[in-house]
C-alpha positions in Angstrom: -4.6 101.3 -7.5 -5.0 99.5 -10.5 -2.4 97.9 -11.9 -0.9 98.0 -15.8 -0.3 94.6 -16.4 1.6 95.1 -19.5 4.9 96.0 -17.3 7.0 93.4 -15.6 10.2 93.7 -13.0 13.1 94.1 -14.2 16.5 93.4 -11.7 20.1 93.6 -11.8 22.7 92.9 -9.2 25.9 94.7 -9.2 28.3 93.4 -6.5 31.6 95.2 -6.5 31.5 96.8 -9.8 30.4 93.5 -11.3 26.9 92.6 -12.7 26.8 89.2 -10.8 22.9 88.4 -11.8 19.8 89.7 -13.8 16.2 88.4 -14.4 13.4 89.5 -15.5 10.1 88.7 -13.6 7.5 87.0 -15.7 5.0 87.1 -12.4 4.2 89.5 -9.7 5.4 88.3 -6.3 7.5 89.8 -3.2 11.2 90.4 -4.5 14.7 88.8 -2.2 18.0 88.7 -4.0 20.8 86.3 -2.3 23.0 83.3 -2.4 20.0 81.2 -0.9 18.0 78.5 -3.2 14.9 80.0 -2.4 15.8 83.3 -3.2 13.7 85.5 -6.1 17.2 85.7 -7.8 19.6 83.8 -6.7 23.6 84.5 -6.8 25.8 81.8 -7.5 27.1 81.7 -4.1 30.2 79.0 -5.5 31.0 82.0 -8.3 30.7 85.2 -5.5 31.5 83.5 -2.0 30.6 86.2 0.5 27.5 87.5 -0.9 24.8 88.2 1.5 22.5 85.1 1.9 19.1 87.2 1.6 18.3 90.9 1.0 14.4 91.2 0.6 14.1 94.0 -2.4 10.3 94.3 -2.9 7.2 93.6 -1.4 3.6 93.1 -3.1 1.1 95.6 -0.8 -2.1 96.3 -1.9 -2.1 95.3 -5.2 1.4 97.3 -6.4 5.0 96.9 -5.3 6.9 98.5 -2.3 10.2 98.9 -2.2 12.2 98.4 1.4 13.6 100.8 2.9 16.8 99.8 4.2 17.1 100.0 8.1 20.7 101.4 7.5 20.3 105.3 7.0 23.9 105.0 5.9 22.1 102.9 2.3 20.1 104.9 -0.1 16.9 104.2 -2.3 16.6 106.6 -5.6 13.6 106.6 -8.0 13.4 107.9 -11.3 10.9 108.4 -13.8 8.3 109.7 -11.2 6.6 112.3 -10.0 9.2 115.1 -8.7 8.7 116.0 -4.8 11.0 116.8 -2.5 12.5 114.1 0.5 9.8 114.7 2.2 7.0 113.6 0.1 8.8 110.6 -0.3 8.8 110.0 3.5 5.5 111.0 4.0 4.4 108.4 1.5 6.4 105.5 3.4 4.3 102.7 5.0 5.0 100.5 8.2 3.7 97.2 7.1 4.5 93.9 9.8 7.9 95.8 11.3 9.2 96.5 7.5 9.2 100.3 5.9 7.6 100.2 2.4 7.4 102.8 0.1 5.2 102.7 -3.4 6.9 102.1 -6.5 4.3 101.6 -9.1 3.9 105.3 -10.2 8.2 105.1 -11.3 10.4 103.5 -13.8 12.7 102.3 -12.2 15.4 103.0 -9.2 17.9 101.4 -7.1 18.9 100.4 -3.6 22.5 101.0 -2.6 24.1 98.8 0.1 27.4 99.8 0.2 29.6 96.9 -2.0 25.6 96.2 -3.7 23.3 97.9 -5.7 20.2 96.0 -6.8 18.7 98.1 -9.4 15.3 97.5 -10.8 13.4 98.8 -13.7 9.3 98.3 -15.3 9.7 97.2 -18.7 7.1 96.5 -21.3 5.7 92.7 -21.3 3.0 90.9 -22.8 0.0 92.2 -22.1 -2.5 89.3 -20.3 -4.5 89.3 -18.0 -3.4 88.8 -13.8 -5.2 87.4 -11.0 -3.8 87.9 -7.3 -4.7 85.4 -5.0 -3.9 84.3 -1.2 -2.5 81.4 0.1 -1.8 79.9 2.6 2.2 79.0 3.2 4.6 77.9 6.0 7.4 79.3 6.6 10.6 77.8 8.4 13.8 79.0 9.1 16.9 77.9 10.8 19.0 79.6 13.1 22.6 78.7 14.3 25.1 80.6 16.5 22.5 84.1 15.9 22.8 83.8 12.2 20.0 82.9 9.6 21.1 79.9 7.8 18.0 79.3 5.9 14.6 81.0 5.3 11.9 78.9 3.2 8.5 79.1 2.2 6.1 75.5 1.4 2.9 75.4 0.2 1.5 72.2 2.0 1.8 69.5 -0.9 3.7 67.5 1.1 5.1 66.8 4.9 8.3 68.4 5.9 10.7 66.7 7.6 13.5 68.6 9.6 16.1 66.3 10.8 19.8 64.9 10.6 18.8 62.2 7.9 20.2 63.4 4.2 16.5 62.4 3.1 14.6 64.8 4.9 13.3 68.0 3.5 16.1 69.8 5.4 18.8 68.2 6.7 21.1 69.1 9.8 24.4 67.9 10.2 24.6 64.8 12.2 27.8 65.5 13.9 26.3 68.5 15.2 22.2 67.1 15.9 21.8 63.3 16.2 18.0 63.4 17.5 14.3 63.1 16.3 13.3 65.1 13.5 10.4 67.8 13.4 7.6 67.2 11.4 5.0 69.7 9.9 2.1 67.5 8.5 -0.3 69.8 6.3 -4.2 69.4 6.4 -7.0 71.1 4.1 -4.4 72.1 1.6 -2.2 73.3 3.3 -4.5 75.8 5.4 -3.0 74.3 9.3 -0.3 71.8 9.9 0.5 68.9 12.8 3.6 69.8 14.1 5.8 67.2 16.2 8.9 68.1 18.0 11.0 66.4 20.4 10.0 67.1 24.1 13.7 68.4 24.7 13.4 71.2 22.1 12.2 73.5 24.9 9.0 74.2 22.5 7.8 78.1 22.8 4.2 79.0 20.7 2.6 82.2 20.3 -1.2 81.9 19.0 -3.2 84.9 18.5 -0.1 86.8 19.8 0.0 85.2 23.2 2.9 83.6 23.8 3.6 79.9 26.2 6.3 77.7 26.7 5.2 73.9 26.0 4.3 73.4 29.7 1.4 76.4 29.1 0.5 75.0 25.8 -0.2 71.3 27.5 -2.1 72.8 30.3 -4.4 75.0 27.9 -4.9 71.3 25.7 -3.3 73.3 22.6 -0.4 70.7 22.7 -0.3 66.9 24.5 2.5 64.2 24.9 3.3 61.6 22.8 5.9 59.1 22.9 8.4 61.9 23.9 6.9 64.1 21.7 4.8 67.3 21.4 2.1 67.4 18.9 0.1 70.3 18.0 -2.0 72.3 15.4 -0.5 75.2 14.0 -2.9 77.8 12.6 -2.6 80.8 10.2 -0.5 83.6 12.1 0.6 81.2 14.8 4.1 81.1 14.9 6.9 78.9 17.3 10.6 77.8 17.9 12.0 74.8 19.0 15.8 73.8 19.5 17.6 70.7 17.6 20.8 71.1 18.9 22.5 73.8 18.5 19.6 74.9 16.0 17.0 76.9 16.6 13.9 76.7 14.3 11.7 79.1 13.2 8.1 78.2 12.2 5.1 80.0 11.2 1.9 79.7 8.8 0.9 82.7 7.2 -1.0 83.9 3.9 0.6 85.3 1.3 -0.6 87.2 -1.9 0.5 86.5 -5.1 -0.1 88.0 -9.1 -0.1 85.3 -11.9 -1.1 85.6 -15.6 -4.1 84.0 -16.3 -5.6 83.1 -19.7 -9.5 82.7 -20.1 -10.7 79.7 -21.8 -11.5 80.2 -25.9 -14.6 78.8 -27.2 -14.0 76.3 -30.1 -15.1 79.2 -32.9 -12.8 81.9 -30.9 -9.6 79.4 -31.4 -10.6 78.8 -35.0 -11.2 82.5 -35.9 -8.5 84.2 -33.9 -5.7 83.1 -36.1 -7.6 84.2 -38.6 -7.9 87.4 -37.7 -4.2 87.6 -36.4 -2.5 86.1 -39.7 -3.9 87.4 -42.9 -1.7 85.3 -45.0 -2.7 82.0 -43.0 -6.2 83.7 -44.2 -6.3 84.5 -47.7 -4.1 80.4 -47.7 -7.3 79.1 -46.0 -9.5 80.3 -48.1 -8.0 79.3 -51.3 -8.0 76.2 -50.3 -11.7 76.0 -49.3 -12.0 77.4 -52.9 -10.2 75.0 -54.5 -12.2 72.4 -52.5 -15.3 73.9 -53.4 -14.7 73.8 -56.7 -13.7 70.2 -56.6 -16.9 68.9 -54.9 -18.8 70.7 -57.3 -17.1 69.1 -60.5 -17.7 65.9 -58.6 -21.6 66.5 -58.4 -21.6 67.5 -61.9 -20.0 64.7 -62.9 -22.2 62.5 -61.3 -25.3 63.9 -62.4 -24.3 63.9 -66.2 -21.8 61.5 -67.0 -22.6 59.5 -63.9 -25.8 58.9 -64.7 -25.3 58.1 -68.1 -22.0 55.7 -67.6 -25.0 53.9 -64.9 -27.6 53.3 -67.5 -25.2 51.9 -69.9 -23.9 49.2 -67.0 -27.3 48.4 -66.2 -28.2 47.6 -69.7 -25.0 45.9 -70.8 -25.5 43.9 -67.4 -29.2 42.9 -68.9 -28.0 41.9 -72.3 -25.4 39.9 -70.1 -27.9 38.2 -68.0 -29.9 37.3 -71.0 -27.1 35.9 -72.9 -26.3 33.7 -69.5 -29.8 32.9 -69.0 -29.8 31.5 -73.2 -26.5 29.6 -72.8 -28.1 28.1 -69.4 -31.1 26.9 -71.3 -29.3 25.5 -74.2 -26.7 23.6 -72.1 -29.7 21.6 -69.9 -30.2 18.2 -71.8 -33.0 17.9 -73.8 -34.7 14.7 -74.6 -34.1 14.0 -78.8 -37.0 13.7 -80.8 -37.2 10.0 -82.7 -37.7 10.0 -86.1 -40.0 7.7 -87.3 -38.6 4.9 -89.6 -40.5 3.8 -92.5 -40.2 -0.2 -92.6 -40.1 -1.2 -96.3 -39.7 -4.9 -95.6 -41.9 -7.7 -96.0 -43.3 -10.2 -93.3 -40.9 -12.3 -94.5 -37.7 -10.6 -94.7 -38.8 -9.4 -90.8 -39.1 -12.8 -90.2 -35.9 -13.9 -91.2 -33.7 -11.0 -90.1 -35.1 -11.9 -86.4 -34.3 -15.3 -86.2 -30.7 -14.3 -87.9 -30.5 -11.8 -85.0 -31.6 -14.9 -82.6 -28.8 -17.1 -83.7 -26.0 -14.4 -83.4 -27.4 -13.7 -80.0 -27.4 -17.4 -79.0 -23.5 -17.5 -80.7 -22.1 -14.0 -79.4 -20.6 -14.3 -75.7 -22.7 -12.6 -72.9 -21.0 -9.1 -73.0 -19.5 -7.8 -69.7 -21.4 -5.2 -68.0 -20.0 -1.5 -68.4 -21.1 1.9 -67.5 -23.1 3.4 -69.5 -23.9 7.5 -70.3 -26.3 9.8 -68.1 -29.9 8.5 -68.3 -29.2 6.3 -71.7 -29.9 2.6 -71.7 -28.9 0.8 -75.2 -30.5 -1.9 -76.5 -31.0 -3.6 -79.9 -33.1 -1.7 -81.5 -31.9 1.6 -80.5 -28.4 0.6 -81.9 -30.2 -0.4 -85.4 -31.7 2.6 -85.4 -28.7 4.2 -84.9 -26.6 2.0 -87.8 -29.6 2.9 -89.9 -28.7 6.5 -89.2 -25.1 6.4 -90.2 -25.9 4.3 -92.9 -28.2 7.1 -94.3 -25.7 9.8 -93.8 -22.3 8.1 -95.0 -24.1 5.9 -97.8 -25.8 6.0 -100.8 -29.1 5.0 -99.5 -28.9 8.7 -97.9 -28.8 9.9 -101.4 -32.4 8.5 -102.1 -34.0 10.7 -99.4 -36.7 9.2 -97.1 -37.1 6.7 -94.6 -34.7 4.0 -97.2 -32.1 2.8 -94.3 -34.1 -0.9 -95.1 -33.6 -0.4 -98.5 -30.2 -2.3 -98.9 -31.0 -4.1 -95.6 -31.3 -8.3 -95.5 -34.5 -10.0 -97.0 -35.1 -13.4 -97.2 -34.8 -15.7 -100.7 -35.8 -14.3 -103.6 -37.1 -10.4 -101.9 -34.1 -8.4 -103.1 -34.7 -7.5 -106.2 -38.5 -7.5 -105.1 -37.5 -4.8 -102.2 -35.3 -2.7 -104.7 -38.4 -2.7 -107.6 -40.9 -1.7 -105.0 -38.7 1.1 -104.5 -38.1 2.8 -107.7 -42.2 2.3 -108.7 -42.1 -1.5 -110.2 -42.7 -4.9 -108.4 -39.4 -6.8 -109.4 -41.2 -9.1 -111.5 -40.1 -10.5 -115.2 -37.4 -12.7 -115.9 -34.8 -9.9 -116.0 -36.1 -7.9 -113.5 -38.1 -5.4 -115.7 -40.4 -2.6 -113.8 -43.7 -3.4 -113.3 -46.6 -1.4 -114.1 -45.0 1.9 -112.1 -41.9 2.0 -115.2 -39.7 2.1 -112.3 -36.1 0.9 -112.7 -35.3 -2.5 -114.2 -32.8 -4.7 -112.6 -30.1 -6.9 -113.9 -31.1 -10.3 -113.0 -34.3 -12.3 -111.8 -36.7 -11.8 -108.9 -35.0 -14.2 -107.3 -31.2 -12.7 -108.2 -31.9 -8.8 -107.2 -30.4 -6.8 -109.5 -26.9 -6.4 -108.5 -27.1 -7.5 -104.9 -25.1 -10.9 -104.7 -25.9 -13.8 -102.5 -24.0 -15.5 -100.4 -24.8 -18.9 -98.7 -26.5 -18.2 -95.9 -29.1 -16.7 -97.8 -28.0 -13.1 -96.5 -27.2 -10.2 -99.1 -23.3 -8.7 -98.9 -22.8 -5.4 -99.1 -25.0 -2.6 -97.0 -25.9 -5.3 -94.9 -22.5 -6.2 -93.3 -22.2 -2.4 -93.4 -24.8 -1.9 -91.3 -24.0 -4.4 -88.9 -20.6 -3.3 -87.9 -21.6 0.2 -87.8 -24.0 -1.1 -84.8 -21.2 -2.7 -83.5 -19.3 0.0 -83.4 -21.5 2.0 -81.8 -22.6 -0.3 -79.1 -18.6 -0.8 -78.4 -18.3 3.2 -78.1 -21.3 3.7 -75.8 -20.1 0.4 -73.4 -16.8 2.2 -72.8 -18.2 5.3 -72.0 -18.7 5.9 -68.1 -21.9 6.2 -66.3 -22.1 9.4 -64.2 -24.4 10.6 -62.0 -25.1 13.8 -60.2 -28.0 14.5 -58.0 -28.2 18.0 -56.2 -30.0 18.7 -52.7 -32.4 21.2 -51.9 -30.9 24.5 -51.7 -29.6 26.1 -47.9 -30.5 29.1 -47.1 -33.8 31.6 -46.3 -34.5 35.1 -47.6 -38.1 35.6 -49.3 -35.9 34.8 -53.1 -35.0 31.4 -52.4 -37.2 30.1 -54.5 -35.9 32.7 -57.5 -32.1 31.3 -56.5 -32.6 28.1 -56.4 -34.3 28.1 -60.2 -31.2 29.5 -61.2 -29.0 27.8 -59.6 -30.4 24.7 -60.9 -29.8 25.7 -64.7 -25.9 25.3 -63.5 -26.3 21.8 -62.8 -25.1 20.7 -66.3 -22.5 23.1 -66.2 -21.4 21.5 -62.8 -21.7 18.1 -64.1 -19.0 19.1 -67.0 -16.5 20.1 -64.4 -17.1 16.4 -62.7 -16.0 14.7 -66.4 -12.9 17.4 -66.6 -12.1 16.6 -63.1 -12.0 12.8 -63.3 -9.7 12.6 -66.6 -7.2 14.2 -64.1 -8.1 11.8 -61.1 -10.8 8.6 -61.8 -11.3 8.6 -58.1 -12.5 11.7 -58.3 -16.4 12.0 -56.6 -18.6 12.0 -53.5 -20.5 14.9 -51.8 -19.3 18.3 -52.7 -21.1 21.9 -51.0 -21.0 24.8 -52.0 -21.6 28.0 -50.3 -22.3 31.3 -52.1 -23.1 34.9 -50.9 -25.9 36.8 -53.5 -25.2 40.5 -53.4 -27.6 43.3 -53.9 -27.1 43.7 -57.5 -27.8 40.2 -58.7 -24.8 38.9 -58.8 -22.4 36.2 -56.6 -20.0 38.2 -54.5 -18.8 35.2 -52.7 -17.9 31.0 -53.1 -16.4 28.6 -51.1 -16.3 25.2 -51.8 -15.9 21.9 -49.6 -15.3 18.4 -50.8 -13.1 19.2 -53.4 -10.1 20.9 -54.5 -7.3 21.6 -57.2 -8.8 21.8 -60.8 -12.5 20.5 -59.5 -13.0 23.0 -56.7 -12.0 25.9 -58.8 -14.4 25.2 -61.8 -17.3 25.0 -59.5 -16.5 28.2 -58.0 -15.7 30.2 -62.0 -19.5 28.1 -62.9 -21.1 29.8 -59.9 -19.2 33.5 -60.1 -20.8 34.0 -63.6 -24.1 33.3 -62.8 -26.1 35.4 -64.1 -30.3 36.8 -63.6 -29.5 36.4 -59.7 -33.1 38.3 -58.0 -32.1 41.8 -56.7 -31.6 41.6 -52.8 -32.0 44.2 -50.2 -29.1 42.9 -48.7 -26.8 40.8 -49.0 -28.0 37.0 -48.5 -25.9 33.5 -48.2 -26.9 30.1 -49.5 -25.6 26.0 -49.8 -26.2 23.8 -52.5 -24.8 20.7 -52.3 -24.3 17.9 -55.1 -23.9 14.3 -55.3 -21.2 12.7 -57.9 -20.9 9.2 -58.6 -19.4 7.0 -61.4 -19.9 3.4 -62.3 
């Protein structure tokens, strides 16, 4: 008979004109109403003291529920909602199933069974329709007897050992004023499918297997028990059944199968879970797919974007990034030190002013205390003639021997006796000749005074001329007293750390930095003169030219973080697959 798994039991209990209990069954399985735990529906025996312990209602037979027929013919069983026949149909269609009357239910609504002070009444109602599986297993079932009355009638389904005894811990517990003795144990095996009993030896044992019954002393003889430390042990098999005495107890044991209808759900695949609450909720729908709209939509600005404005914003970094690097790369190359060219000088003195402005030069060397060594600049050395050059320079741009042009700065320089006015004729086109100094055959200009006076140059004692001369003179003292206070420094760089097939393009451009570098050495040491000593500097060059990464060690505060600014704008870095990391280290020294 097949079974409409859309309907679901239904029962109320109605003890002396009260409803004392009502469930509805959510799975199919055989019905008992009582004051028992283990009861389908249980009665609050503490609420309604004198309720029956257990009254078995239904039965699951071949796939549909059968109602029992009470053994009483003084209690009554009515059906409604059925096919109408008379008594005897209904008798006819009763069946004897394991000592109990059943009679079909399925093809009714409803009914009830009347018990005198109890009527359990039961209906079908509409449930959720699912799916139901009815499957067989394997259960034992104890009860306990004492003085002819059924105290207790369980069903386990071999998870665990059960444990009959007078200890409060065991599965069911006797009272110890009544049974002090061993405990019975039922030990399952193979899920559950046969259990190890072991009872006491003085529990006058009786077994019945394959409906044979034996007392214990049979069931030793045959080898289905043995002895054991004042124990029997046995296996118990499905539809073997037994008793044994604890006391005043008697227990009932006995393995059976038992058939039982649950629900079950079949798995989903991963699109079926996705698409069934679409189906099912059309306003979760029409919300989904707005939103993949509105999604959609978004991407697809995005890509548009990108490929317009995107592409153009890219060009324009890249070429402003050029003009950058360029611009870095000219600064770099104007900041490196270039040798100065020297300007040639044009001597306008004679042999014999030469003459005597070197051994004037002798004697203030001889005269002049030995100066004290001090540091010098970066690759300059200053000697004599440098520094006349350089007093020759100044006098040519702060003087008025710059405003005649040329190579003149010997024009107002020292001459020996009688040459001045000779140097300042040859000058202007004459040869300083005639008594008052007139131009010679070039018309140049005429002096006041004789060749041996010079126009309006004075003498002095020593033979040497006053004005320009002195001039000149200090000015190279001057000079020579600025460049000996200035302080020699010194950086050398090592070979640059590192590998990657551009190490050779890095280092290059790392080695334009090194006057940049050396500047943050002369800033540092006006904060600290101790400042100096080995300094390295690790860098990471990123894939789009550029440094991504500095750490300096070997020096800090001020020092440490203008080496690191110097090396984060470089500039014209080689473009890199991937990220690569380099050293450089440098070497600064004073003194």
């Amino acid at each position: 008979m097949a079974l409409d798994t859309s309907r679901v039991l239904r029962i109320g209990v109605v003890w002396r004109g009260q409803v004392v209990a009502e469930r509805v069954l959510q799975k199919r399985t055989d019905v008992t109403i009582g004051s028992r735990p283990d009861a389908t529906v249980t009665v609050n025996p503490a609420v309604y003291a004198g309720f029956p312990a257990l009254i078995p209602l239904a039965v699951l037979h071949a796939g549909g529920y059968h109602v029992v027929m009470p053994p009483d013919p003084a209690h009554t069983v009515q059906l409604r909602g059925g096919p109408a026949g008379a008594p005897g149909a209904v008798k006819e269609s009763v069946v004897t199933v394991k000592g109990q009357r059943l009679m079909p239910i399925e093809t009714y609504t409803g009914g009830s069974l009347t018990m005198g002070e109890i009527i359990l009444m039961f209906q079908f109602v509409r449930g959720d329709s699912v799916p139901t599986i009815t499957r067989e297993e394997t259960v034992l079932r104890i009860g306990l007897v004492h003085e002819d009355r059924l105290l207790s009638d369980q069903v386990f389904h071999g998870k665990a050992p059960i444990v009959v005894g007078a200890d409060k811990r065991h599965t069911i517990s006797l009272p110890d004023v009544d049974y002090k003795g061993p405990p019975a144990t039922f030990t399952p095996h193979h899920g559950g499918a046969t259990y190890t009993v072991r009872v006491p030896k003085a529990s006058n044992l009786r077994l019945a297997l394959d409906g044979q019954p034996m007392d214990a002393a049979d069931a030793v003889k045959k080898k289905i028990a043995k002895e054991v430390n004042g124990f029997y042990e046995f296996e118990l098999p499905v539809k073997a059944r037994g008793r044994a005495a604890l006391g005043p107890y008697t227990l009932l044991f006995q393995v059976l199968r038992q058939s039982i209808t649950v629900p079950t759900v079949p798995r989903k695949s991963l699109i079926s879970q996705f698409a069934g609450p679409l189906v099912a909720d059309s306003v979760w729908t029409v919300s989904l797919l707005i939103a993949l709209v509105l999604v959609g939509s978004i991407v697809g600005q995005a890509m548009l974007f990108q490929s317009t404005t995107g592409k153009f914003l890219g060009k324009e970094r890249a070429e402003e990034d050029n003009v950058n690097t360029t611009y870095e790369v000219l600064v770099e190359e104007k900041e490196e030190p270039k040798k100065e060219e020297e300007k040639p000088v044009v001597d306008i003195m004679s042999d014999s002013a030469k003459k005597a402005e070197e051994k004037e030069i002798k004697e203030e060397k001889k005269k002049a205390p030995a100066p004290a060594e001090k540091p010098q600049s970066v690759g300059k050395t200053i000697d004599p003639e440098e520094a006349k050059r350089n007093a020759r320079e100044a006098i040519k741009k702060n003087t008025i021997a710059g405003a005649f042009g040329g190579a003149s700065t010997k024009l107002f320089g020292q001459a020996g006796e009688g040459e001045e006015g000779t140097v300042v004729a040859k000058t202007f086109g004459g040869d300083g000749g005639g008594e008052k100094g007139e131009g010679g055959p070039g018309g140049g200009l005429k002096l006041e005074g004789g060749g041996k006076g010079g126009g309006t140059m004075e003498k002095v004692n020593s033979g040497k001329a006053k004005g320009f001369g002195d001039r000149e003179a200090e000015a190279t003292k001057v000079k020579a007293d600025k460049e000996e206070k200035k302080v020699n420094i010194s950086l050398s760089s090592g070979e640059l750390g590192g590998t990657g097939e551009a190490k050779a393009d890095v280092a290059k451009v790392i080695s334009r930095k090194n006057s940049a570098v050396q500047r943050c050495y002369e800033a540092a040491l006006r904060d600290n003169p101790e400042e100096g000593g080995k300094v390295k500097v690790s860098f990471t060059v990123g894939t789009a030219g550029t440094v991504t990464d500095v750490s300096v060690s070997g020096a800090s505060g001020g020092f440490s973080e203008c080496i690191k600014n110097k090396f984060m704008g470089i500039r014209g870095l080689p473009l890199l697959a991937a990220p690569q990391s380099f050293n450089q280290s440098y070497v600064f020294t004073k003194g």
